[in-house]
MOPAC internal coordinates of N, CA, C and O (Angstrom, degrees):
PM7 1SCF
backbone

  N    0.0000 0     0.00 0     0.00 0    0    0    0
  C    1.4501 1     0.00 0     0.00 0    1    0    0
  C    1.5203 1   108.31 1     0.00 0    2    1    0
  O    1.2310 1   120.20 1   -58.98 1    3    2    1
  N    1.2887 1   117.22 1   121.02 1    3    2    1
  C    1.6209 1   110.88 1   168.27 1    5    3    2
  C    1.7170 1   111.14 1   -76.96 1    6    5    3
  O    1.2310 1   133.90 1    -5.30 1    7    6    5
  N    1.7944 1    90.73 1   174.70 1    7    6    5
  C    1.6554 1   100.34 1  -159.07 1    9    7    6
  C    1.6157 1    85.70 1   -69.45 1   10    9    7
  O    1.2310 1   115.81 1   150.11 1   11   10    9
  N    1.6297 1   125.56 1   -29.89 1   11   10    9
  C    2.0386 1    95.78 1   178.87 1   13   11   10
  C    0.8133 1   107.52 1   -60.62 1   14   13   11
  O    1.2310 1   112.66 1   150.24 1   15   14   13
  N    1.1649 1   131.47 1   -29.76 1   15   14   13
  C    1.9290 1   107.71 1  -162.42 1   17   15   14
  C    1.7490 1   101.70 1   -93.18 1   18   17   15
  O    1.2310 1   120.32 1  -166.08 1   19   18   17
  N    1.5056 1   116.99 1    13.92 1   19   18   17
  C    1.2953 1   106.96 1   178.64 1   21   19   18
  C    1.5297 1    88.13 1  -101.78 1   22   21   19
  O    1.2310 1   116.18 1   134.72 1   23   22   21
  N    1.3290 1   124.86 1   -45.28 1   23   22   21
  C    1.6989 1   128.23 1   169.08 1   25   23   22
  C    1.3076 1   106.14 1   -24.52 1   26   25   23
  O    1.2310 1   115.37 1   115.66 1   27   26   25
  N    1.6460 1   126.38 1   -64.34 1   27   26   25
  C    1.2233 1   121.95 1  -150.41 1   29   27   26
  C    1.6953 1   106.99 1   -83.63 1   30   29   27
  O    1.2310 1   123.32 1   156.90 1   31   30   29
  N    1.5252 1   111.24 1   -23.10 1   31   30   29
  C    1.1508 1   103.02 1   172.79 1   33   31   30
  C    1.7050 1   138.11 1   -74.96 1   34   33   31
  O    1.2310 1   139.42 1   165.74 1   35   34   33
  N    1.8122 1    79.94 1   -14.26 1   35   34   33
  C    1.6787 1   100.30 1   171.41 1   37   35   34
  C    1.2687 1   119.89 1   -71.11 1   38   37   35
  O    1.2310 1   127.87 1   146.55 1   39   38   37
  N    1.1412 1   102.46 1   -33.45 1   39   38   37
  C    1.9765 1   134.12 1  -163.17 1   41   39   38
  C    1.6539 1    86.67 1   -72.25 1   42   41   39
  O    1.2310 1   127.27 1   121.73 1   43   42   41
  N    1.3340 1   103.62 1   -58.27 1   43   42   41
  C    2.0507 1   105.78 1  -176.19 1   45   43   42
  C    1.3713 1   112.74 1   -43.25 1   46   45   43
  O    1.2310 1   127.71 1   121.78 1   47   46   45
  N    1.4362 1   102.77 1   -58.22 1   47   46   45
  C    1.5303 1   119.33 1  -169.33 1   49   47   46
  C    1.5023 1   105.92 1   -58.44 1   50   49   47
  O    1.2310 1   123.19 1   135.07 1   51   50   49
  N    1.0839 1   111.48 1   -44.93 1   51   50   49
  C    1.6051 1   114.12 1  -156.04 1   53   51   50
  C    2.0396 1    83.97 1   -87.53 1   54   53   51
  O    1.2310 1   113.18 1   165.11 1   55   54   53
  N    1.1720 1   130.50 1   -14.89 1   55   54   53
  C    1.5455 1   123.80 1   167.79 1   57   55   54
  C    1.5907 1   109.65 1   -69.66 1   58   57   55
  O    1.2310 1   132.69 1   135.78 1   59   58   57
  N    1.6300 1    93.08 1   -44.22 1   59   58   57
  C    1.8372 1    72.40 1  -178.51 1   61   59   58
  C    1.3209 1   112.67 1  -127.92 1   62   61   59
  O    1.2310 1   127.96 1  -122.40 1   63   62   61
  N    1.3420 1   102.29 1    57.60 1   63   62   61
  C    1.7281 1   116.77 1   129.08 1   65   63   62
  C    1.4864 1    99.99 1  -105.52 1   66   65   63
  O    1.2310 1   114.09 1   111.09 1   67   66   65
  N    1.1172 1   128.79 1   -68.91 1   67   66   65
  C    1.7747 1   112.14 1   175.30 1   69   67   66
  C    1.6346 1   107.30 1   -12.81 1   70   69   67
  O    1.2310 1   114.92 1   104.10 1   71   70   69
  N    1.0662 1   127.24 1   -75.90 1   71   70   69
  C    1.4106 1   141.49 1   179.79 1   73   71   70
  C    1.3640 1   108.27 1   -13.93 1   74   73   71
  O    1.2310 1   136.06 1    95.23 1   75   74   73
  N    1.6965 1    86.51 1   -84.77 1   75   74   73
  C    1.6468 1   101.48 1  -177.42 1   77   75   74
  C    1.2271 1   113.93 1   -42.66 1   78   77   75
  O    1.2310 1   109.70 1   138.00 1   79   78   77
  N    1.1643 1   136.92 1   -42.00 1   79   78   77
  C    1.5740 1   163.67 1  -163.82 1   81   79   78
  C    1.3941 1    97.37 1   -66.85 1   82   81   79
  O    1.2310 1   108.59 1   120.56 1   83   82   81
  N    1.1795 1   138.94 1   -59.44 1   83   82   81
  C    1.3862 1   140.53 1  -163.29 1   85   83   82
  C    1.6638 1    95.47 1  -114.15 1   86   85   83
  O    1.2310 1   106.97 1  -174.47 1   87   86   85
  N    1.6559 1   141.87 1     5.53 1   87   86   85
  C    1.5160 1   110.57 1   171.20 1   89   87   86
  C    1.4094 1    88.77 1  -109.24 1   90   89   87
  O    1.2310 1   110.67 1   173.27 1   91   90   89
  N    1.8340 1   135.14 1    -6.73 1   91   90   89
  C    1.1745 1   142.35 1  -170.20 1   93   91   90
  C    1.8069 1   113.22 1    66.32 1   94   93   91
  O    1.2310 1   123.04 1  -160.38 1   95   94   93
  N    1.5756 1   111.77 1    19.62 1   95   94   93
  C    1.3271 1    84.43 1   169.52 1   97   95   94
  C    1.6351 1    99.94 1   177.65 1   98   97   95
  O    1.2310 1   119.30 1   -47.26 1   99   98   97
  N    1.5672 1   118.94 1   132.74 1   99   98   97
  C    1.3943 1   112.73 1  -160.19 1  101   99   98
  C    1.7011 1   120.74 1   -58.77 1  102  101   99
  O    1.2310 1   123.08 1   -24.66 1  103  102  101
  N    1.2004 1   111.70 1   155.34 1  103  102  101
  C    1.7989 1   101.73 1   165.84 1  105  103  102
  C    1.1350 1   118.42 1   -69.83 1  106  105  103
  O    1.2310 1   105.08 1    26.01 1  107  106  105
  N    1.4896 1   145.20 1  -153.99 1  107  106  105
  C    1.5391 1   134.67 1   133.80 1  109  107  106
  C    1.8022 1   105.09 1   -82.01 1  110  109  107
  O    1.2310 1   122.39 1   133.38 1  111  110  109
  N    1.2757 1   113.03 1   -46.62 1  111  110  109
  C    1.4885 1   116.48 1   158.19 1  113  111  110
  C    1.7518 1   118.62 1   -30.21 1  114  113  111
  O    1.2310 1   127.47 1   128.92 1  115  114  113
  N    1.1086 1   103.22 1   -51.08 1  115  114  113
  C    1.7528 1   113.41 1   176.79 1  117  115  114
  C    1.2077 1   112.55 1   -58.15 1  118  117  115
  O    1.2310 1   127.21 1   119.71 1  119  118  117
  N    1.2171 1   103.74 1   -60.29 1  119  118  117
  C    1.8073 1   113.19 1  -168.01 1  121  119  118
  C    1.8897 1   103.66 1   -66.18 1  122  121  119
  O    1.2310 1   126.45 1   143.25 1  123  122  121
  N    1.3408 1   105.20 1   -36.75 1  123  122  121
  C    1.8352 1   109.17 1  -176.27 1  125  123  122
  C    1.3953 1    97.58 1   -70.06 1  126  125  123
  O    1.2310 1   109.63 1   132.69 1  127  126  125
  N    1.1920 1   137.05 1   -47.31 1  127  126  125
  C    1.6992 1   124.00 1   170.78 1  129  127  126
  C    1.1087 1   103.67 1   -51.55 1  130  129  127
  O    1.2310 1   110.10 1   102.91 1  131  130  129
  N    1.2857 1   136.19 1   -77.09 1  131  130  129
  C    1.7900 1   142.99 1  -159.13 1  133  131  130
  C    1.4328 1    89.39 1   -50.68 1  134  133  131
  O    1.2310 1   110.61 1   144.72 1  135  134  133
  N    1.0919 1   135.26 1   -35.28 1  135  134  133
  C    1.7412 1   105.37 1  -160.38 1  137  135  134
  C    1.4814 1    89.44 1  -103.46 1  138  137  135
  O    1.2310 1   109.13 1  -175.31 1  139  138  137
  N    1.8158 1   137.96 1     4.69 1  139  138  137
  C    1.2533 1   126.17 1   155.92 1  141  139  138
  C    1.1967 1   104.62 1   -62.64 1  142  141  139
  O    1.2310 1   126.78 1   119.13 1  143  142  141
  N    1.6226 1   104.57 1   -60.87 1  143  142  141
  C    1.5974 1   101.81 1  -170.67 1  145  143  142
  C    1.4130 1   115.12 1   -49.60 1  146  145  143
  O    1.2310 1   116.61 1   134.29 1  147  146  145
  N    1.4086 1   124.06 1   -45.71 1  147  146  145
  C    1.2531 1   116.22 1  -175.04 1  149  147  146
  C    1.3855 1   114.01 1   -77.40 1  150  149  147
  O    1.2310 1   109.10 1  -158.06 1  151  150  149
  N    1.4871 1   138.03 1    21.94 1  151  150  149
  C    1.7171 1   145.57 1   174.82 1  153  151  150
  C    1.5927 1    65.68 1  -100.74 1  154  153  151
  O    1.2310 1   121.92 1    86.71 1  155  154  153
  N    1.4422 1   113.93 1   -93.29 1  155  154  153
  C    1.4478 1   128.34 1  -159.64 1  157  155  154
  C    1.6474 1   118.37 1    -1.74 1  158  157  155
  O    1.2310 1   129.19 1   109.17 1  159  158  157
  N    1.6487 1    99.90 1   -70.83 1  159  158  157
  C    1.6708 1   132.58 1   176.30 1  161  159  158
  C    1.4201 1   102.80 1   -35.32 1  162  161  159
  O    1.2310 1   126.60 1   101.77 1  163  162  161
  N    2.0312 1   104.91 1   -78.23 1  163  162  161
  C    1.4128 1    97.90 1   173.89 1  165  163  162
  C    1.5130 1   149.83 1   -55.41 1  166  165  163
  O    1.2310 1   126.89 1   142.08 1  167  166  165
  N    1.4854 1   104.36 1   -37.92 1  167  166  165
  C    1.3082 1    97.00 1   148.28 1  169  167  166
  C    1.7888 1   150.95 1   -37.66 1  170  169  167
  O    1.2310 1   131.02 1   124.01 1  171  170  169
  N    1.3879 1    96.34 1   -55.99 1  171  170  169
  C    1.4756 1   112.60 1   164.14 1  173  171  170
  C    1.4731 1   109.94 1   -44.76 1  174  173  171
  O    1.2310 1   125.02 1   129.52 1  175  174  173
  N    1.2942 1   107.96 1   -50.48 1  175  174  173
  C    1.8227 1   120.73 1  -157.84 1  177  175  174
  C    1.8750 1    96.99 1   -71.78 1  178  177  175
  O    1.2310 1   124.54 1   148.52 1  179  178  177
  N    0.9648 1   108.88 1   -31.48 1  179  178  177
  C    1.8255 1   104.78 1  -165.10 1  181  179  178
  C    1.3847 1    89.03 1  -102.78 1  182  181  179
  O    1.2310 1   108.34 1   165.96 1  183  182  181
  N    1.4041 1   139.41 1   -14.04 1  183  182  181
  C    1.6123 1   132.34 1   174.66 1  185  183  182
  C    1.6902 1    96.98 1   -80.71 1  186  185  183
  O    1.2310 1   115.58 1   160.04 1  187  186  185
  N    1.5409 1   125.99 1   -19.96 1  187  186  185
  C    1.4689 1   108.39 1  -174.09 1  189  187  186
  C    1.6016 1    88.38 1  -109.63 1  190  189  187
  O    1.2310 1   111.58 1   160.21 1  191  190  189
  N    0.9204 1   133.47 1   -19.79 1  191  190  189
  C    1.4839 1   121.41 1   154.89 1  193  191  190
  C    1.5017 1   120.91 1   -45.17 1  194  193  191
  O    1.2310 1   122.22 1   126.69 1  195  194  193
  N    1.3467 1   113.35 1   -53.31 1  195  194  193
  C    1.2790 1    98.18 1  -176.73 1  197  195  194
  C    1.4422 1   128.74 1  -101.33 1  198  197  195
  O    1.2310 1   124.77 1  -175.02 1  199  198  197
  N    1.5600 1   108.45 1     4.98 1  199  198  197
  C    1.7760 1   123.23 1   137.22 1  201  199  198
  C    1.2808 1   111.80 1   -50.10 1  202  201  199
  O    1.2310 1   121.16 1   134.97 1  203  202  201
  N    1.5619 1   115.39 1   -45.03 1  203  202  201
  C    1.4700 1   100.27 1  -178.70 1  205  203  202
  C    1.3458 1   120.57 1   -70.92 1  206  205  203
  O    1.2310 1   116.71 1   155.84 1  207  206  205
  N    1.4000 1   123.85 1   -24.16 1  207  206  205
  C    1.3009 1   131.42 1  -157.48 1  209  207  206
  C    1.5427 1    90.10 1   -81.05 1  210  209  207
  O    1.2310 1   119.46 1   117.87 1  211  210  209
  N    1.4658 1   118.63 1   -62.13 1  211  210  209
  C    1.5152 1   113.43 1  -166.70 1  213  211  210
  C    1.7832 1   104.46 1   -60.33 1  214  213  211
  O    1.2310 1   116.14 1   157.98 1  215  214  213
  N    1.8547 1   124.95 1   -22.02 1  215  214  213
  C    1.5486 1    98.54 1   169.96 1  217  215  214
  C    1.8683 1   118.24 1   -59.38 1  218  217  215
  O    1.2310 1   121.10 1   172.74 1  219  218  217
  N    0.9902 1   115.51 1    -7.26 1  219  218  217
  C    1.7622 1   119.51 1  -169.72 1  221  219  218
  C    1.3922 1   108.13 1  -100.61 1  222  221  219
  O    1.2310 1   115.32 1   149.43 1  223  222  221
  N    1.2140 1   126.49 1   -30.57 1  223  222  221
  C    1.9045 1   122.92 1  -166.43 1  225  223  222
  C    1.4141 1   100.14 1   170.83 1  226  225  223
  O    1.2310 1   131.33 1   -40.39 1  227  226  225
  N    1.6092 1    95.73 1   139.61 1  227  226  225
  C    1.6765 1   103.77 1   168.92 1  229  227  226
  C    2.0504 1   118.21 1   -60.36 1  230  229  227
  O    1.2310 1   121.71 1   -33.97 1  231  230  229
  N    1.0939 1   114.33 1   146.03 1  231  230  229
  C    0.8828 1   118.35 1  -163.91 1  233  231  230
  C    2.2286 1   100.45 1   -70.18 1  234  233  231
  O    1.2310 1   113.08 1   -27.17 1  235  234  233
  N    0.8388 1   130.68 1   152.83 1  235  234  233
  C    1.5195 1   132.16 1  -158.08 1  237  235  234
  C    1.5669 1   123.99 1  -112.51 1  238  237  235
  O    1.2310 1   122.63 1  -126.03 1  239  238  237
  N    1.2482 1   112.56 1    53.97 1  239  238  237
  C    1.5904 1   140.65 1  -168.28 1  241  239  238
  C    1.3606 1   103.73 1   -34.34 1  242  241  239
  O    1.2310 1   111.75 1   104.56 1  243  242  241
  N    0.7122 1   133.15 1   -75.44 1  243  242  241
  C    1.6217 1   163.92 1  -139.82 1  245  243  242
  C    1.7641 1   117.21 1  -112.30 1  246  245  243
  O    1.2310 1   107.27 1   -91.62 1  247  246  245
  N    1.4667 1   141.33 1    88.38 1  247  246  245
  C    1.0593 1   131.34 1   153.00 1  249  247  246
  C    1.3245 1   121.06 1   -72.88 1  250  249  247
  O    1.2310 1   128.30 1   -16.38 1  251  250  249
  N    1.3817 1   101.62 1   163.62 1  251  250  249
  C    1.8413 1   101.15 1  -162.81 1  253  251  250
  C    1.2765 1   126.80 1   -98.93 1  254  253  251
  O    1.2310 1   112.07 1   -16.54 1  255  254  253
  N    0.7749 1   132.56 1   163.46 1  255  254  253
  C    1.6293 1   130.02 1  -158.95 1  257  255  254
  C    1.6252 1   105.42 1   -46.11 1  258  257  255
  O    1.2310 1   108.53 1   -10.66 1  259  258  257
  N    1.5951 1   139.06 1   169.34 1  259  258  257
  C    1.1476 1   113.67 1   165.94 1  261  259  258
  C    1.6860 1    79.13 1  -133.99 1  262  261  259
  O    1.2310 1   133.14 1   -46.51 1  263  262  261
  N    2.1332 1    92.22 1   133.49 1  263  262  261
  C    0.9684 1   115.21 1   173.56 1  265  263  262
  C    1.4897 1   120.78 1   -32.07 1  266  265  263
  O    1.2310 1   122.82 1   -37.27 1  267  266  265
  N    1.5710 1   112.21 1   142.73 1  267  266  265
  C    1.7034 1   127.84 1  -172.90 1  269  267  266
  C    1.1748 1    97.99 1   -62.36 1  270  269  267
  O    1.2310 1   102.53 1   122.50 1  271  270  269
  N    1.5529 1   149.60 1   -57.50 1  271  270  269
  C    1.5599 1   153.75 1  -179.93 1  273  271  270
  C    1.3008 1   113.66 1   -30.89 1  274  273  271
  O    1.2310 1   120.88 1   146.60 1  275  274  273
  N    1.3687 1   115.92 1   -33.40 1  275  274  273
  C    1.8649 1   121.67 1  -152.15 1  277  275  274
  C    2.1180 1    80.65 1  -117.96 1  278  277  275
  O    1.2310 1   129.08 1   146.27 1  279  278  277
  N    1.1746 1   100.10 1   -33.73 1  279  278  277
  C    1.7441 1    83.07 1  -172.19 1  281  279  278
  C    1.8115 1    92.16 1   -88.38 1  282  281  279
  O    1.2310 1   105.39 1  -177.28 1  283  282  281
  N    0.9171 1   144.67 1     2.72 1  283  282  281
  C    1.2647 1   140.16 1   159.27 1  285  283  282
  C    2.1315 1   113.35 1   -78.41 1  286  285  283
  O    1.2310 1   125.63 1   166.89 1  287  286  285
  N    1.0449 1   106.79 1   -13.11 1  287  286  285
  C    1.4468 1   102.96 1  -165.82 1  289  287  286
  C    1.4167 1    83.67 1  -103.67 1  290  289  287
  O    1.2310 1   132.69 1   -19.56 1  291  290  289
  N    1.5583 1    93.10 1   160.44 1  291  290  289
  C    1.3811 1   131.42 1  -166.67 1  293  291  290
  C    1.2801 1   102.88 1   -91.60 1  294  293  291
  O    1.2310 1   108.70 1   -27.73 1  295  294  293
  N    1.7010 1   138.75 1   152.27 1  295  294  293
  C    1.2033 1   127.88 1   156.20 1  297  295  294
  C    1.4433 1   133.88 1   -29.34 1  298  297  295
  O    1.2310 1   128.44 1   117.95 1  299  298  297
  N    1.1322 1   101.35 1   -62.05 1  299  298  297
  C    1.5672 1   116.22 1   175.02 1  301  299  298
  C    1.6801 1   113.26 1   -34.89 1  302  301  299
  O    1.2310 1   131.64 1   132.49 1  303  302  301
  N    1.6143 1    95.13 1   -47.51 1  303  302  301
  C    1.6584 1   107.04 1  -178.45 1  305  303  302
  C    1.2626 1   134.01 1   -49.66 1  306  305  303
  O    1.2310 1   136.64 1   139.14 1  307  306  305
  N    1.3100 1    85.38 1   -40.86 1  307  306  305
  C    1.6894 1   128.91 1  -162.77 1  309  307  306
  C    1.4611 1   104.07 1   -75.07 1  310  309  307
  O    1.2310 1   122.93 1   141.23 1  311  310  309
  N    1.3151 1   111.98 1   -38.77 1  311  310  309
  C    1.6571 1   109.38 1  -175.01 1  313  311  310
  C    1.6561 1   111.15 1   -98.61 1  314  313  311
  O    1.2310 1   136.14 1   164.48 1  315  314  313
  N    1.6765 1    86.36 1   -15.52 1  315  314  313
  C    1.9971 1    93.66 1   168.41 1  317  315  314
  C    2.0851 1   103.77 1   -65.07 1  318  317  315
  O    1.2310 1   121.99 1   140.50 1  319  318  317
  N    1.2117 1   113.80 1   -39.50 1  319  318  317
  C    1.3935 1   128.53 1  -146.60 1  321  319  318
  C    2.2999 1    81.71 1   -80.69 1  322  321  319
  O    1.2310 1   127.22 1   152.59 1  323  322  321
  N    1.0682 1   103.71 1   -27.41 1  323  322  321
  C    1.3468 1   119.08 1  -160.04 1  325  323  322
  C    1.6329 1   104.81 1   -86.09 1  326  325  323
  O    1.2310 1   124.31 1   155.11 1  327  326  325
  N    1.3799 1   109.33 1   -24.89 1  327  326  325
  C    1.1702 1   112.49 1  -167.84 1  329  327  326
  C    1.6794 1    93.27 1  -109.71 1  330  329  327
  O    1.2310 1   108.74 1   160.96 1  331  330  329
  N    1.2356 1   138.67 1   -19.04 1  331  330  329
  C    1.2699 1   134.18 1  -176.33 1  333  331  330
  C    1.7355 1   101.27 1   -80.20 1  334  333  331
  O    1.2310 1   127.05 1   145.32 1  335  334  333
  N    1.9922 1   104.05 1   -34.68 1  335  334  333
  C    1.6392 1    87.92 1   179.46 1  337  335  334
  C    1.2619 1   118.93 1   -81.16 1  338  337  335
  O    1.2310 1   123.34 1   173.54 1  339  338  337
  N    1.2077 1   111.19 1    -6.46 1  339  338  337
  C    1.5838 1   126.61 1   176.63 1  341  339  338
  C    1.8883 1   104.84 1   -62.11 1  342  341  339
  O    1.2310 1   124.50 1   119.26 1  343  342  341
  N    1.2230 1   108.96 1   -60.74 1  343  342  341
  C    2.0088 1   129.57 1  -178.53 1  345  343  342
  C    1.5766 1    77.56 1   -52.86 1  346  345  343
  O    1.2310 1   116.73 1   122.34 1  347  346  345
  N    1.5254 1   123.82 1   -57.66 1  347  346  345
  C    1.7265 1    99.52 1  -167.45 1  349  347  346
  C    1.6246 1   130.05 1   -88.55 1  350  349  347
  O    1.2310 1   125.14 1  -163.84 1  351  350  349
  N    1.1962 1   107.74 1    16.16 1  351  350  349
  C    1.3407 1   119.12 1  -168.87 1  353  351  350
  C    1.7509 1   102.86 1  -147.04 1  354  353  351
  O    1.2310 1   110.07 1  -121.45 1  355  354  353
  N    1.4201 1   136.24 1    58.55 1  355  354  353
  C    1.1654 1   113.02 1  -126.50 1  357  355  354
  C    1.8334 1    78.18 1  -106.05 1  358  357  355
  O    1.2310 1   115.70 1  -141.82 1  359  358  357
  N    1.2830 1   125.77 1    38.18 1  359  358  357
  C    1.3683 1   109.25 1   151.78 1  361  359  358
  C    1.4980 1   109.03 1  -138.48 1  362  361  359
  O    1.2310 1   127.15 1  -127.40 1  363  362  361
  N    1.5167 1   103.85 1    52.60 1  363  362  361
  C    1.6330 1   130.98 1   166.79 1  365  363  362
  C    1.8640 1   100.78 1   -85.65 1  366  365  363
  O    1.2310 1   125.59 1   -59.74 1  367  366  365
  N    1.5076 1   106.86 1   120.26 1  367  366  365
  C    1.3752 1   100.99 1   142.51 1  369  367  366
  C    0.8915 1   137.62 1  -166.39 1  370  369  367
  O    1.2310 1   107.64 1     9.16 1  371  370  369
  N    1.3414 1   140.66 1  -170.84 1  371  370  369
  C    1.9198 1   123.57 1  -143.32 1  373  371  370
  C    1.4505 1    87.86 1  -125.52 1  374  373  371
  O    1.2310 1   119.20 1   -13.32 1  375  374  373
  N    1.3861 1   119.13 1   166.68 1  375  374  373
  C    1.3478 1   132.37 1  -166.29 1  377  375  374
  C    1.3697 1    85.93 1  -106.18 1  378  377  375
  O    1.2310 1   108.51 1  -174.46 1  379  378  377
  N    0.9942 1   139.09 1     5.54 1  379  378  377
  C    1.8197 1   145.32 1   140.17 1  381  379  378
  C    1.3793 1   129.12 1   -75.65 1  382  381  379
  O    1.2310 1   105.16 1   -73.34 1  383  382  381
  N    1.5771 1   145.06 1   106.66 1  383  382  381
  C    0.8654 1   145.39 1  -159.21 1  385  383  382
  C    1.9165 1   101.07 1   -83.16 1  386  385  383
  O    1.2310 1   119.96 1   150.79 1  387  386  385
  N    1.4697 1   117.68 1   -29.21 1  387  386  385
  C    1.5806 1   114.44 1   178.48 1  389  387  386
  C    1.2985 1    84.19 1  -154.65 1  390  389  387
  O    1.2310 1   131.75 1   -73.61 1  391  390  389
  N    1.3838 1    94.91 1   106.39 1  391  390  389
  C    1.9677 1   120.43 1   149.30 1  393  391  390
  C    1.5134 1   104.25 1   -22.61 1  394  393  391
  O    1.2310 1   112.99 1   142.11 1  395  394  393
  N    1.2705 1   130.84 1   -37.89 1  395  394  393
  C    1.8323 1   114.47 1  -172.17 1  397  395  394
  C    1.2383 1   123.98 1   -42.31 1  398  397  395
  O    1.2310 1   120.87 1   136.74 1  399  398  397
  N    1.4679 1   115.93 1   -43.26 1  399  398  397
  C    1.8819 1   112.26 1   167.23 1  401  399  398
  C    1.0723 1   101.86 1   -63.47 1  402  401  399
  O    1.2310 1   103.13 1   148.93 1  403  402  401
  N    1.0930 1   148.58 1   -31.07 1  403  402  401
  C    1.5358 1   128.59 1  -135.71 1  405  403  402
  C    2.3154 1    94.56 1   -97.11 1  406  405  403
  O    1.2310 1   136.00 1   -27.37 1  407  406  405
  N    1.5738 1    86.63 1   152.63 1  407  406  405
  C    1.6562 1    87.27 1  -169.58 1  409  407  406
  C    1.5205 1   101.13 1   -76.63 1  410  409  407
  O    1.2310 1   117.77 1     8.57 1  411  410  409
  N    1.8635 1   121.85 1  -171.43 1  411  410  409
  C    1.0727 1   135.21 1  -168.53 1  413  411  410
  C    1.4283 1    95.77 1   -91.52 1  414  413  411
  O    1.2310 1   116.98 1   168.70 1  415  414  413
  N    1.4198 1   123.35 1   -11.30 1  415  414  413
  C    1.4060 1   122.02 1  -158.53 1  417  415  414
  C    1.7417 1    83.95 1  -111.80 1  418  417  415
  O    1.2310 1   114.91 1   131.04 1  419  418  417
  N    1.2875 1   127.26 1   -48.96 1  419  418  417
  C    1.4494 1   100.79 1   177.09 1  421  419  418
  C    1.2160 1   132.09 1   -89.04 1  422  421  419
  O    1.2310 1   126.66 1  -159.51 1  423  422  421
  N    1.3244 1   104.80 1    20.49 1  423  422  421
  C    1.5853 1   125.40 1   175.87 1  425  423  422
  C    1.9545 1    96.51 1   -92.13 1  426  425  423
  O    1.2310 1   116.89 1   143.85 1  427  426  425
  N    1.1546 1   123.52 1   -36.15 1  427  426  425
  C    1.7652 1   130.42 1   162.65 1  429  427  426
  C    1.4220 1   104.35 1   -54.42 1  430  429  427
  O    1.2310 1   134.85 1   104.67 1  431  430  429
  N    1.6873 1    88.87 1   -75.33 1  431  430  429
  C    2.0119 1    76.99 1   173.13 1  433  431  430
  C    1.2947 1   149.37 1   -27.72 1  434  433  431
  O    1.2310 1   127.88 1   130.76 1  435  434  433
  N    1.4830 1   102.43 1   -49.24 1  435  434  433
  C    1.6988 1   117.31 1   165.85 1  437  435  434
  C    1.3541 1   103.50 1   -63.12 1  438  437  435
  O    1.2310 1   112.44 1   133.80 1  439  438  437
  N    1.1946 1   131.88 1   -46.20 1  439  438  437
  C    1.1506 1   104.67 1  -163.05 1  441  439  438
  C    1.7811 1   116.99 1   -94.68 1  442  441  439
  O    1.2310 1   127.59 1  -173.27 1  443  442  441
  N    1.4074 1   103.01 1     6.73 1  443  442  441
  C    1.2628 1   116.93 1   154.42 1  445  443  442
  C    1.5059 1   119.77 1   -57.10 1  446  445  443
  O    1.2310 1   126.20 1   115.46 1  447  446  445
  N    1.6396 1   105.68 1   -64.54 1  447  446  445
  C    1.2504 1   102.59 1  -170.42 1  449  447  446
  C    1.5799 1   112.37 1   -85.29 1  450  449  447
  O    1.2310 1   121.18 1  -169.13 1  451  450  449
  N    1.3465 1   115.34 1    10.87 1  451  450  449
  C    1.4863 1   117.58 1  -177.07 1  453  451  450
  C    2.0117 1    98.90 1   -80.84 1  454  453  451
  O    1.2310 1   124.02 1   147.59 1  455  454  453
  N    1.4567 1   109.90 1   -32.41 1  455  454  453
  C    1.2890 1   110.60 1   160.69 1  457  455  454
  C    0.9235 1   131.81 1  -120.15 1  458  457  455
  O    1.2310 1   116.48 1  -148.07 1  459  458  457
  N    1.3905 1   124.30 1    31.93 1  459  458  457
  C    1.6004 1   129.12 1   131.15 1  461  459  458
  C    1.3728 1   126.26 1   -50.67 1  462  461  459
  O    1.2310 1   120.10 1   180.00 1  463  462  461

């Protein structure tokens, strides 16, 4: 879309709020444009969003197996193994303040990417 046809759609929008503004109250006609424009708007906006996203990195389908060692341990283990890399890394920390929500499978994860 070029910047006129983003002009004229601004020019629309900003007409009927003027409108509304001075007749004090929408048409059904009014409101069925505004919520075109606003399908219209959003669309465009998340189609150049995700042009932008694919110029930076392929999008990431598929995580990778998580090693047999870590899917063999028990919870308990898992947060022992978590707390030893913690004593060796001791300015490691999780965007979790207490591991208890967190699952048995993203308790592997972390400690996947803690040694990645």
């Amino acid at each position: 879309m070029t910047e006129d046809n983003w002009d004229i759609l601004d020019a629309l929008a900003d007409e009927a709020a003027r409108y509304e503004a001075e007749e004090g109250k929408p048409t059904l006609t009014s409101r069925a444009a505004a919520r075109r424009y606003r399908a219209f708007v959003d669309d465009r906006l998340a189609a150049l969003g995700r042009a932008e996203l694919e110029q930076h990195a392929p999008a990431r389908v598929t995580q990778p197996a998580i090693r047999p060692d870590l899917l063999a341990m028990t919870r308990d283990k898992l947060l022992a193994y978590i707390r030893r890399l913690q004593d060796q890394q001791p300015g490691l920390g999780f965007a979790h303040r207490s591991l208890v929500d967190v699952s048995d499978d993203d308790l592997r994860t972390m400690i996947e990417d803690i040694e990645s």
